[in-house]
Phi, psi and omega in degrees: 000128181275148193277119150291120180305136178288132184273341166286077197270142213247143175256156205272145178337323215248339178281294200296341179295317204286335196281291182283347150312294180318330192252004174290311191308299207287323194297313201280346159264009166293312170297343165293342199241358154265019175250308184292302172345308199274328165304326171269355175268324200271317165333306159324298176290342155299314224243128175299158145321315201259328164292288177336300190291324197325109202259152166287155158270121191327294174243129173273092184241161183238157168039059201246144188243124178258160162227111178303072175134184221237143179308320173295009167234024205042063178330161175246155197218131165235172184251133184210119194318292158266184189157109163259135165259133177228101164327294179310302194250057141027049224234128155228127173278139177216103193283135193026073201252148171217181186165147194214164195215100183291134134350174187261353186271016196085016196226128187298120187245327182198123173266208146135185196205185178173169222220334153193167199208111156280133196232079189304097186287005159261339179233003185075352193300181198200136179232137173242123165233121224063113183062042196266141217204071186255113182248154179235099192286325172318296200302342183051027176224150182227116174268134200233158203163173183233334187240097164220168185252157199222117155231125172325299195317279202296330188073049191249132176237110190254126139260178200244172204269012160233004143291135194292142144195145212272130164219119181250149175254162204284327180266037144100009182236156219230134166233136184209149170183195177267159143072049163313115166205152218216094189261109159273350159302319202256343166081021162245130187261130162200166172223138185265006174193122198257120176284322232207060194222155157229106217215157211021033153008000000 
Protein backbone atom coordinates (compact mmCIF):
# COMPACT_ATOMS: atom_id res chain seq x y z
CA UNK A 1 0.00 0.00 0.00
CA UNK A 2 1.62 3.48 -0.96
CA UNK A 3 2.34 5.80 1.67
CA UNK A 4 -0.22 9.13 1.45
CA UNK A 5 1.01 12.27 2.42
CA UNK A 6 -1.18 13.06 5.66
CA UNK A 7 -3.27 16.44 4.92
CA UNK A 8 -3.17 16.98 8.40
CA UNK A 9 -0.23 18.95 9.32
CA UNK A 10 0.60 19.76 12.75
CA UNK A 11 1.74 23.43 13.50
CA UNK A 12 4.64 23.75 15.72
CA UNK A 13 4.24 25.06 19.53
CA UNK A 14 5.62 28.13 18.81
CA UNK A 15 3.69 29.10 15.11
CA UNK A 16 0.23 27.88 17.03
CA UNK A 17 1.14 30.36 20.20
CA UNK A 18 1.60 33.18 17.60
CA UNK A 19 -1.36 32.33 16.01
CA UNK A 20 -3.76 32.15 18.60
CA UNK A 21 -2.26 35.44 20.06
CA UNK A 22 -2.69 37.45 16.96
CA UNK A 23 -6.32 36.30 16.85
CA UNK A 24 -6.77 37.17 21.29
CA UNK A 25 -4.95 40.86 19.87
CA UNK A 26 -7.90 41.35 17.20
CA UNK A 27 -10.58 39.92 19.42
CA UNK A 28 -9.74 42.09 21.78
CA UNK A 29 -9.84 45.45 19.81
CA UNK A 30 -12.46 44.63 18.03
CA UNK A 31 -14.55 44.74 21.47
CA UNK A 32 -12.94 48.13 21.86
CA UNK A 33 -13.81 49.75 19.22
CA UNK A 34 -17.30 48.32 19.62
CA UNK A 35 -17.45 49.61 23.50
CA UNK A 36 -16.17 53.05 22.35
CA UNK A 37 -19.09 53.24 19.39
CA UNK A 38 -21.59 52.40 22.20
CA UNK A 39 -20.50 54.56 24.74
CA UNK A 40 -20.19 57.30 22.45
CA UNK A 41 -23.71 56.76 21.06
CA UNK A 42 -25.10 56.46 24.44
CA UNK A 43 -23.32 59.72 25.39
CA UNK A 44 -24.95 61.57 22.52
CA UNK A 45 -28.09 60.16 23.56
CA UNK A 46 -28.00 60.95 26.63
CA UNK A 47 -26.75 64.29 26.84
CA UNK A 48 -29.33 67.37 25.56
CA UNK A 49 -29.24 68.67 22.43
CA UNK A 50 -28.90 72.37 23.55
CA UNK A 51 -25.77 70.78 25.98
CA UNK A 52 -23.94 69.01 23.00
CA UNK A 53 -24.16 72.57 20.78
CA UNK A 54 -23.45 74.51 23.68
CA UNK A 55 -20.12 76.79 22.10
CA UNK A 56 -17.57 78.32 24.64
CA UNK A 57 -16.72 81.80 24.35
CA UNK A 58 -14.09 83.27 22.62
CA UNK A 59 -13.21 86.08 25.13
CA UNK A 60 -14.12 86.29 28.51
CA UNK A 61 -14.00 89.89 30.45
CA UNK A 62 -15.41 90.34 33.87
CA UNK A 63 -16.66 94.11 35.07
CA UNK A 64 -16.18 95.08 31.83
CA UNK A 65 -17.40 98.39 29.57
CA UNK A 66 -19.09 97.38 26.13
CA UNK A 67 -19.99 100.19 23.61
CA UNK A 68 -22.96 99.89 20.77
CA UNK A 69 -22.72 101.63 17.88
CA UNK A 70 -20.28 104.00 16.24
CA UNK A 71 -19.22 107.35 17.82
CA UNK A 72 -21.07 109.36 14.76
CA UNK A 73 -23.91 107.75 16.28
CA UNK A 74 -24.10 108.51 19.95
CA UNK A 75 -22.88 105.26 20.82
CA UNK A 76 -24.47 103.42 23.88
CA UNK A 77 -21.88 102.52 26.46
CA UNK A 78 -22.50 99.50 28.91
CA UNK A 79 -21.18 98.47 32.08
CA UNK A 80 -21.31 95.17 32.60
CA UNK A 81 -20.81 92.66 35.17
CA UNK A 82 -19.40 89.62 32.64
CA UNK A 83 -19.29 90.01 29.13
CA UNK A 84 -18.73 86.71 26.52
CA UNK A 85 -17.76 87.19 22.97
CA UNK A 86 -18.17 84.29 20.17
CA UNK A 87 -15.89 85.41 17.76
CA UNK A 88 -17.81 82.61 14.92
CA UNK A 89 -21.56 83.84 15.45
CA UNK A 90 -20.70 87.57 15.93
CA UNK A 91 -22.23 87.32 19.00
CA UNK A 92 -21.66 89.13 22.89
CA UNK A 93 -23.53 87.70 26.11
CA UNK A 94 -23.44 90.61 28.44
CA UNK A 95 -24.45 89.80 32.03
CA UNK A 96 -25.91 92.64 35.08
CA UNK A 97 -25.86 95.38 32.96
CA UNK A 98 -26.85 99.37 33.36
CA UNK A 99 -25.70 101.23 30.76
CA UNK A 100 -26.20 104.74 29.06
CA UNK A 101 -26.31 106.98 25.75
CA UNK A 102 -25.59 111.00 25.26
CA UNK A 103 -27.10 113.28 23.40
CA UNK A 104 -25.46 115.19 20.46
CA UNK A 105 -24.55 118.11 23.13
CA UNK A 106 -23.02 115.46 25.61
CA UNK A 107 -25.33 115.05 28.03
CA UNK A 108 -26.48 111.69 29.48
CA UNK A 109 -30.04 111.35 27.60
CA UNK A 110 -30.88 107.51 28.23
CA UNK A 111 -30.16 105.25 31.07
CA UNK A 112 -31.30 102.15 31.98
CA UNK A 113 -30.26 98.37 33.37
CA UNK A 114 -31.05 94.65 32.59
CA UNK A 115 -30.19 91.43 33.56
CA UNK A 116 -29.02 90.25 30.50
CA UNK A 117 -28.32 91.60 26.79
CA UNK A 118 -27.56 89.57 23.71
CA UNK A 119 -25.61 91.69 21.41
CA UNK A 120 -25.48 90.83 17.39
CA UNK A 121 -21.55 92.28 17.10
CA UNK A 122 -22.25 93.26 13.19
CA UNK A 123 -25.40 95.50 13.56
CA UNK A 124 -25.39 96.33 17.20
CA UNK A 125 -29.16 94.97 17.60
CA UNK A 126 -29.74 94.00 21.25
CA UNK A 127 -31.94 91.56 22.55
CA UNK A 128 -32.59 92.52 26.54
CA UNK A 129 -33.84 90.15 29.29
CA UNK A 130 -34.81 90.51 32.41
CA UNK A 131 -35.58 93.24 35.14
CA UNK A 132 -35.41 95.99 31.97
CA UNK A 133 -35.56 99.13 33.23
CA UNK A 134 -35.15 102.20 30.48
CA UNK A 135 -35.24 105.70 31.29
CA UNK A 136 -35.45 108.74 28.68
CA UNK A 137 -34.79 112.18 30.21
CA UNK A 138 -36.02 114.45 26.98
CA UNK A 139 -38.95 112.34 27.13
CA UNK A 140 -39.58 112.38 30.84
CA UNK A 141 -40.81 108.65 30.87
CA UNK A 142 -39.08 105.22 31.97
CA UNK A 143 -40.05 101.95 30.45
CA UNK A 144 -39.82 98.83 32.51
CA UNK A 145 -40.49 95.38 31.09
CA UNK A 146 -38.92 91.86 31.33
CA UNK A 147 -38.32 91.06 27.37
CA UNK A 148 -37.15 93.69 24.84
CA UNK A 149 -35.10 94.14 21.29
CA UNK A 150 -33.09 97.23 20.08
CA UNK A 151 -32.59 97.83 16.40
CA UNK A 152 -29.51 100.14 16.14
CA UNK A 153 -30.26 101.28 12.41
CA UNK A 154 -33.74 102.71 13.12
CA UNK A 155 -33.23 103.29 17.01
CA UNK A 156 -36.38 101.23 17.37
CA UNK A 157 -37.36 99.46 20.85
CA UNK A 158 -39.96 96.54 20.56
CA UNK A 159 -41.47 94.32 22.85
CA UNK A 160 -42.68 90.86 21.71
CA UNK A 161 -46.72 90.71 21.99
CA UNK A 162 -47.13 88.84 24.99
CA UNK A 163 -44.96 90.80 27.35
CA UNK A 164 -46.54 93.26 29.57
CA UNK A 165 -45.01 96.91 29.69
CA UNK A 166 -45.24 99.73 32.13
CA UNK A 167 -44.36 103.21 31.15
CA UNK A 168 -44.54 105.75 33.47
CA UNK A 169 -43.95 109.50 33.27
CA UNK A 170 -42.06 112.07 35.22
CA UNK A 171 -45.78 114.15 35.88
CA UNK A 172 -47.16 111.22 37.41
CA UNK A 173 -49.16 109.26 34.24
CA UNK A 174 -48.87 105.84 33.75
CA UNK A 175 -49.74 103.33 30.82
CA UNK A 176 -49.17 99.63 30.61
CA UNK A 177 -49.71 97.10 28.01
CA UNK A 178 -48.56 94.57 25.35
CA UNK A 179 -47.11 94.71 21.96
CA UNK A 180 -44.58 97.89 22.30
CA UNK A 181 -42.79 99.83 20.35
CA UNK A 182 -40.75 102.75 20.79
CA UNK A 183 -39.00 105.20 17.61
CA UNK A 184 -36.63 107.07 19.53
CA UNK A 185 -34.96 108.71 16.62
CA UNK A 186 -38.86 109.95 15.88
CA UNK A 187 -40.04 110.28 19.20
CA UNK A 188 -43.20 107.86 18.67
CA UNK A 189 -44.54 105.75 21.29
CA UNK A 190 -47.41 102.89 20.75
CA UNK A 191 -49.10 99.70 22.09
CA UNK A 192 -50.59 97.60 20.35
CA UNK A 193 -53.22 96.53 23.20
CA UNK A 194 -53.44 98.90 26.12
CA UNK A 195 -54.18 97.12 29.82
CA UNK A 196 -54.25 100.35 31.70
CA UNK A 197 -53.64 103.89 31.84
CA UNK A 198 -53.92 107.11 33.76
CA UNK A 199 -53.13 110.02 32.04
CA UNK A 200 -53.75 113.60 33.11
CA UNK A 201 -53.26 114.18 36.07
Amino acid sequence: MNNVPSLNTRLSKARMTGILTAMFNRGILGMVLVITLLVSCSAEQGVPKSVQMKEQPDIQLSNATYTIGRDAENPITIQAFSISLYLKTNKALLEDITFEQQDQQGQVDLTGSAEKATVDTENYNVQLQGSIKISKKTENFTIETENLSWTNDSQLLQSDEKSPVYVSFNDGDTISGTGFSGNLKEGIYEFSSIEKGVLGK
